[in-house]
C-alpha positions in Angstrom: 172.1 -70.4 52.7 169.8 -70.7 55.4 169.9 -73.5 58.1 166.9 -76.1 57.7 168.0 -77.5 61.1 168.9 -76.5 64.6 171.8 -78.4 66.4 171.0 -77.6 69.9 173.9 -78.7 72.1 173.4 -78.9 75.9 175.2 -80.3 78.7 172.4 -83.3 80.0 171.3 -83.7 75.7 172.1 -83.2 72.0 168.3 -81.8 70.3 167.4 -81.5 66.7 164.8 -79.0 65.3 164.3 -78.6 62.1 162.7 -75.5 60.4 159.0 -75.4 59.6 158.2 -71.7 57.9 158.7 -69.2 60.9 159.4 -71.7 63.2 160.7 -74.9 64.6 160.2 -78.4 65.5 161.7 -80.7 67.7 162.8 -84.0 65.9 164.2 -85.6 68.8 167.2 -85.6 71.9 170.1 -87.9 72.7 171.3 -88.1 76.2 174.7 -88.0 77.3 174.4 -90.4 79.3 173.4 -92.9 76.3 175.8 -95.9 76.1 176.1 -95.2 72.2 176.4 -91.5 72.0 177.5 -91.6 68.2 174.6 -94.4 67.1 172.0 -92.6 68.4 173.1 -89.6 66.6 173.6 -91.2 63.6 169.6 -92.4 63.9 168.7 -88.7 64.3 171.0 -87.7 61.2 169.4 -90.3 59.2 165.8 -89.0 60.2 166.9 -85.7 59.5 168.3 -86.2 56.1 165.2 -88.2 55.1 163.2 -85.1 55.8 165.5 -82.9 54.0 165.2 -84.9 51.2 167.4 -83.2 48.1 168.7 -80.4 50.3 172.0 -80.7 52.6 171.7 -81.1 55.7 172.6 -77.5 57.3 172.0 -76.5 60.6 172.8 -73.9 63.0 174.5 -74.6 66.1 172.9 -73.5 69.5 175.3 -73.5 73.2 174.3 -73.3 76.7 174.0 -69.9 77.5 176.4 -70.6 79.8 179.2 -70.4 77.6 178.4 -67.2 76.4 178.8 -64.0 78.1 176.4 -61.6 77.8 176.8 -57.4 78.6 176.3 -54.2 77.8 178.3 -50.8 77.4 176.7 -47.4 76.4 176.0 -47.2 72.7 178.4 -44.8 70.0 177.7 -43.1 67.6 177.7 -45.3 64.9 178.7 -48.9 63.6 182.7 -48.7 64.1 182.6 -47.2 67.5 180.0 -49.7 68.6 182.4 -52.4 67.7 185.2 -50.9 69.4 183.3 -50.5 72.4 181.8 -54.2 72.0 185.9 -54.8 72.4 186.6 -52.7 75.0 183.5 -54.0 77.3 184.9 -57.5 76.6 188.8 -56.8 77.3 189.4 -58.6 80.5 185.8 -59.8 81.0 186.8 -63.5 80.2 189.8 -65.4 80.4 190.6 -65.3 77.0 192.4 -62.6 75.2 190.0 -60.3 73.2 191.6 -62.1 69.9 190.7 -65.8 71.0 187.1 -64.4 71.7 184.1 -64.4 68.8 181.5 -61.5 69.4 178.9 -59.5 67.8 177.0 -56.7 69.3 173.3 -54.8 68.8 172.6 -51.7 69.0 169.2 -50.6 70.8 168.7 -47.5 71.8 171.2 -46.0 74.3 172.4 -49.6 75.8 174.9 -51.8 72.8 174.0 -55.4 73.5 177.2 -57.8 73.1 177.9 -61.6 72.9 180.6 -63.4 73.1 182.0 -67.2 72.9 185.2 -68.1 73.4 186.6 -69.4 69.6 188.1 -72.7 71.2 184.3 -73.5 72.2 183.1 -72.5 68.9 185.6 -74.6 67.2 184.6 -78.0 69.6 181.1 -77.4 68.5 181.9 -77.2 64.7 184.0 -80.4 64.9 181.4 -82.2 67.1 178.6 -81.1 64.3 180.9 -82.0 61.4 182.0 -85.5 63.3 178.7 -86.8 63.7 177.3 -84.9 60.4 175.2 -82.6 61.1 176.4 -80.2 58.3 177.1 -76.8 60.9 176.4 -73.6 58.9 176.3 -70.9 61.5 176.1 -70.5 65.0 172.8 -69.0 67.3 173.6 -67.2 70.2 170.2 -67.2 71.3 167.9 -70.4 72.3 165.3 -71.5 69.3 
């Protein structure tokens, strides 16, 4: 399943895209600071679903990149060593432990690329997204 919409949720505003071949189009924004947080939501949920007609509403969920730590290590040889140095580079980086942490890596060329979220944040956002319904399907780690 891919996601038809794009939860992006910021610390000033809540933003909806929604998928339009290769890319994406902004629908709309909710302050924080609006006196109904949860009705003006529910007025962008209901515009979305209208547009996605007989499909679910699915989106992916974007953070701040400020809750995600980004760095690099040195590459390995191959997939499993990658991810054990993905673990390695992120042992003590955070406050977390390595277990309460949710990453993924990339290699390209020499340099392993690695991103992690700490899976208490990941969690809020799912439950925020499912609260308000915005049908969370995955997560981007990078902005739309």
């Amino acid at each position: 399943m891919t996601p038809n919409f794009a939860l992006i949720l910021d610390y000033d505003a809540i933003s909806l895209l929604i998928r339009q071949g290769t890319s994406w189009r902004s629908l709309g924004a909710v302050s924080l600071e609006t006196a109904d947080l949860a009705e003006a939501l529910e007025a962008l949920r209901v515009q979305a679903e209208a547009l996605a007609g007989d499909e679910a509403l699915r989106s992916t969920l974007v953070l701040p990149n400020s809750l995600i730590l980004y760095t690099s290590t040195e590459a390995g040889e191959d997939a499993r060593e990658n991810a054990r140095r993905a673990g390695r580079v992120l042992d003590g980086a955070t406050p977390y432990a390595l277990e309460d942490l949710v990453f993924d890596w990339k290699a390209r060329g020499d340099d392993l690329l690695v991103a992690a979220v700490a899976r208490e944040t990941l969690d809020e956002a799912e439950g925020f997204a499912q609260l308000h319904g915005f049908g969370p399907l995955s997560l981007s780690l990078i902005h739309i």
